[in-house]
N, C-alpha and C positions, 0 to 999 in steps of 0.2 A: 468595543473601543478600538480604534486603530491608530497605527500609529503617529505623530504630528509628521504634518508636510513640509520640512523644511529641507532645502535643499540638496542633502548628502543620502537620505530618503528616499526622496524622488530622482536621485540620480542613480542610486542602485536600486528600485525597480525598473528602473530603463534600463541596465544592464541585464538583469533576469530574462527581460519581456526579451531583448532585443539581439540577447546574444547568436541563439541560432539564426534566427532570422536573417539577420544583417550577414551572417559565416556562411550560409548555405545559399542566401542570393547570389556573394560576390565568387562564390566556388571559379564560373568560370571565366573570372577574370584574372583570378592568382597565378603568376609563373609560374608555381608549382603544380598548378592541376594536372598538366599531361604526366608528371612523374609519379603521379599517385594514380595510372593510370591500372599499373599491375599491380596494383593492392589487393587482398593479403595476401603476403609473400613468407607468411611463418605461422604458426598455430593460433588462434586466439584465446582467449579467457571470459566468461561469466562469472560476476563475483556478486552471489547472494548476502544479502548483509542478514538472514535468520538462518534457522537451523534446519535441516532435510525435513522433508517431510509436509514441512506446510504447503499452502497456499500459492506462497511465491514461489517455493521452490520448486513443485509441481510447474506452476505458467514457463517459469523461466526454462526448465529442462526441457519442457517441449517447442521453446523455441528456439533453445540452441543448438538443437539440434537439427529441424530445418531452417536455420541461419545457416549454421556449418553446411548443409550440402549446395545451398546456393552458393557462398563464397570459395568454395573449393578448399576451404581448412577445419580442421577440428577446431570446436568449441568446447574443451568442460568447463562443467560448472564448478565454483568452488564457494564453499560454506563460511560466511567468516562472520557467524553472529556474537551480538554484543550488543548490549547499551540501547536496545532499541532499533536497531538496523544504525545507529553511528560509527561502529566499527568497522563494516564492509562497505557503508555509503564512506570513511575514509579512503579506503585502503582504495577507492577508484579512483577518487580526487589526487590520491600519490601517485598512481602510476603514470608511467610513461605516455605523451599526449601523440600515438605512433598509432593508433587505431585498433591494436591489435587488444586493450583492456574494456570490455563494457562493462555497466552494473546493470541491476534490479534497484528500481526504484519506488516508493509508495508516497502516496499524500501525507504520511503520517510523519514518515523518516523524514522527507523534505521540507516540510512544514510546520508540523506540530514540535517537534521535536527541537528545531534549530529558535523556538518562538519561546522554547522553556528550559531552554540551556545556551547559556549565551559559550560555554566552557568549550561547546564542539571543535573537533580540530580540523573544519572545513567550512567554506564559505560558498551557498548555493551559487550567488552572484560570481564569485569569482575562480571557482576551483571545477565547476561541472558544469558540462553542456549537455541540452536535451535531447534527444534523439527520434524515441518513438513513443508514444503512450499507447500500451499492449490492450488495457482491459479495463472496466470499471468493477468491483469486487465489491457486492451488496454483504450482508451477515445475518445468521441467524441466532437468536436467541435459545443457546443450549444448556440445559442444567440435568445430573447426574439422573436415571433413575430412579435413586434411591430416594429423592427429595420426592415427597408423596403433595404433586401437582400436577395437572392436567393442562392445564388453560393459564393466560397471564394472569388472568383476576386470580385465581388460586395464591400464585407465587405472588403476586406484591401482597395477599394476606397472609400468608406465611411469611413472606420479608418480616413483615408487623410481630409478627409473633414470637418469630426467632430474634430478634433484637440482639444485632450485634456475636449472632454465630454461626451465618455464613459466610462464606469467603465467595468470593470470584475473582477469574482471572483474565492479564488480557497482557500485550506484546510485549509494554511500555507503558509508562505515566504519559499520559497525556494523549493515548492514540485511543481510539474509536473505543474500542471495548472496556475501556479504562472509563471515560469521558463518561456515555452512555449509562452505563451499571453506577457508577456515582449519582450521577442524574434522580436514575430509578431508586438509588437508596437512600439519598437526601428526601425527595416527596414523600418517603414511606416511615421516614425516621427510622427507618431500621440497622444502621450503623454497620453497613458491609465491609468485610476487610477485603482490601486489596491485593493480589498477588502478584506482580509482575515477572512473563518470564521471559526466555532468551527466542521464543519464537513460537509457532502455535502448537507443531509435535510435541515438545515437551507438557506444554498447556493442555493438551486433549488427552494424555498421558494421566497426569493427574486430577483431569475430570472424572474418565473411566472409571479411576483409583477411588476418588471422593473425597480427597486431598480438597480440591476447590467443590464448589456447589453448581458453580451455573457460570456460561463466559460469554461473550457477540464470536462468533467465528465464521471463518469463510465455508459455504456449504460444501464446496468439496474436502476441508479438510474434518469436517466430523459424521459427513454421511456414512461411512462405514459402521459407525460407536451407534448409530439408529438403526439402522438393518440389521444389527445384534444387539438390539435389544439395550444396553448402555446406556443411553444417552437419549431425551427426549426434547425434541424442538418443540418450541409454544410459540414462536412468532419470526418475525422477518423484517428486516429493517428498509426505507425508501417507500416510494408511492404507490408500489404495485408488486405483488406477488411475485415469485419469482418462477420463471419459466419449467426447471424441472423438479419443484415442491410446489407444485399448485395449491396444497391441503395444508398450507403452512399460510396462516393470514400475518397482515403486516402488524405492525405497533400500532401507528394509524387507523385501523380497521378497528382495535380493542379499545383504543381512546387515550392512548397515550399519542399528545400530538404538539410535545415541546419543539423548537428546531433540532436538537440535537438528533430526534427521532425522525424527523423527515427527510434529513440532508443525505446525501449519498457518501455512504462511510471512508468509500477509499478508492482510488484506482492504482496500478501497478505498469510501470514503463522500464524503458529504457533508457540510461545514459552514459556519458563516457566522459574523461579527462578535458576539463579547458585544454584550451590551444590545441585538442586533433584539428589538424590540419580540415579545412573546409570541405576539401572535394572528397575526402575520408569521411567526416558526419553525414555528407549526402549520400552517397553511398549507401551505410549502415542503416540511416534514415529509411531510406525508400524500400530497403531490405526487410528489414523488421515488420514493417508494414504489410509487403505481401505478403509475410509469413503466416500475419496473421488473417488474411485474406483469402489463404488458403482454404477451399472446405472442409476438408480434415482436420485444420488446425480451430478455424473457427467452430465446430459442430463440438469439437471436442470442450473448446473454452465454454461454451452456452450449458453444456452439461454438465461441469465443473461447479455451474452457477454464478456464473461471469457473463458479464457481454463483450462480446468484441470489438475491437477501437481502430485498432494500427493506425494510427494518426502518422501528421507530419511532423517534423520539428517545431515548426513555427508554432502549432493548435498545440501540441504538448507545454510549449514555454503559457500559451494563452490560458492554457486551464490553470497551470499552475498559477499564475498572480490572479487570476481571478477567483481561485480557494483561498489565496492567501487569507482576505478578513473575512471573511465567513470562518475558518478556523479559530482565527483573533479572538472572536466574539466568543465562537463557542465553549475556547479555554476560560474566555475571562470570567464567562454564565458560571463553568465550573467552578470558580474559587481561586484557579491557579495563578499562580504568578507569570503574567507573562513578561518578555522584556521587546 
């Protein structure tokens, strides 16, 4: 379902689409470009909106830190989870629009999340510009050990069986591992409980534990919990295998092949305060991008289980409205309310 096209609608997804675009064309015709010539001229900031440890916070660390040595400032990173990545995707939107604050950004945070909380205390259209999209972030399907299954056919028979006394976990109501695992426990009638937590560490924590049963996660954040034995993958989410779990088949492959299983769960970018000055988002833009361009940087993202992007502004704003109703749909398939 999306949503009606009436005027006020389609005026602010032109502003979405249009903002960097329109900001980072006219850079160099703003009086102020030559004075943002010597930018940065003081420390910067990366503000993850989950907790250490995960997925993001892993991309993001190693890009701040070859951002930082091309800009010629330090970069730390800081942790400000909450609500879904809504607490740190604010606290970007408040800062200062001086170049010196970026975020970490996901499809989930920006999208799903502002599409089932109208409450948020930021407006994608109007409070944050896009910068770079770092990486596209596929998931695999992990559940404890201890849960006596080998293969997916196992576990959606065991779903059937356990009726209603496994849990799984995932970031957020409404983001990928949430969505997905609902999906599989409605077809099975197996009445899974939910767990929502503050980011994926803590989530892989109490997988380990047996606290949760089974969650979607990003491969680099639960590869370690396989290699000791922990934690066993049964599948992989998108249309293809993923480059360093060859032995790992997709959803697709076993014959689950709803949309929510084929679609690409998530990707992870870059963004910063409305109103940074233009010739400051070009800058960061073009920045970010080689970073990830790097071979060091790139070899390391594909072994993480990621692909690498480094987009522009402009193709970062493009992906984003063009996930917008493909997520629409997939919340609405789910049941939730969207507004």
């Amino acid at each position: 379902m999306t949503p009606p096209s009436d005027t006020p609608s389609r005026a602010a997804s032109r502003r979405r689409f249009h903002r960097a675009a329109a900001g980072l064309l006219a850079a160099s015709a703003l009086p102020g470009a030559r004075a943002q010539s010597d930018w940065p001229r003081a420390p910067m900031r990366l503000i993850v909106p989950y907790a250490p440890g995960g997925v993001t916070d892993l991309l993001m660390r190693l890009l701040a830190r070859h951002a930082a040595e091309r800009l010629g400032q330090p970069m730390p990173v800081e942790n400000r989870a909450g609500s879904g990545g809504v607490v740190g995707t604010a606290a970007v939107a408040r800062a200062a629009p001086d170049g010196l604050t970026v975020g970490a950004a996901g499809s989930s945070a920006l999208i799903a999340t502002p599409m089932l909380n109208p409450q948020i205390p930021f407006s994608v259209a109007n409070d944050l510009a896009f910068v770079s999209l770092s990486a596209v972030v596929p998931m695999v399907l992990a559940v404890n050990a201890a849960v006596p299954v080998n293969t997916l056919a196992e576990l959606l028979r065991h779903m059937k069986a356990q009726r209603g006394r496994l849990s799984y976990g995932s970031t957020a109501v409404g983001h990928y591992g949430h969505v997905a695992l609902m999906a599989m426990s409605d077809a099975q009638d197996a009445a899974m409980v939910h767990a929502p937590y503050k980011g994926e560490s803590p989530l892989v924590q109490d997988l380990v534990s047996g606290q949760i049963q089974l969650a979607f996660l990003a491969p680099s954040t639960v590869r370690p919990m396989v290699e000791s034995g922990k934690v066993r993958l049964l599948a992989c989410s998108g249309l293809k295998r993923l480059r360093p779990l060859p032995a790992v088949p997709t959803l697709i492959e076993q014959g689950l092949d709803a949309p929510v299983f084929r679609m690409n769960p998530g990707w992870l970018g870059i963004i910063a305060p409305a109103r940074t000055p233009a010739p400051v988002l070009q800058r960061l833009s073009g920045e970010f991008a080689a970073v990830v361009r790097q071979p060091e940087v790139s070899d390391q993202i594909v072994q993480w289980g990621m692909e690498p992007v480094g987009s522009t502004a402009e193709a970062f704003a493009a992906t984003y409205e063009a996930e917008r109703p493909v997520w629409r749909d997939l919340l609405t398939r789910a049941g939730l309310e969207v507004r």
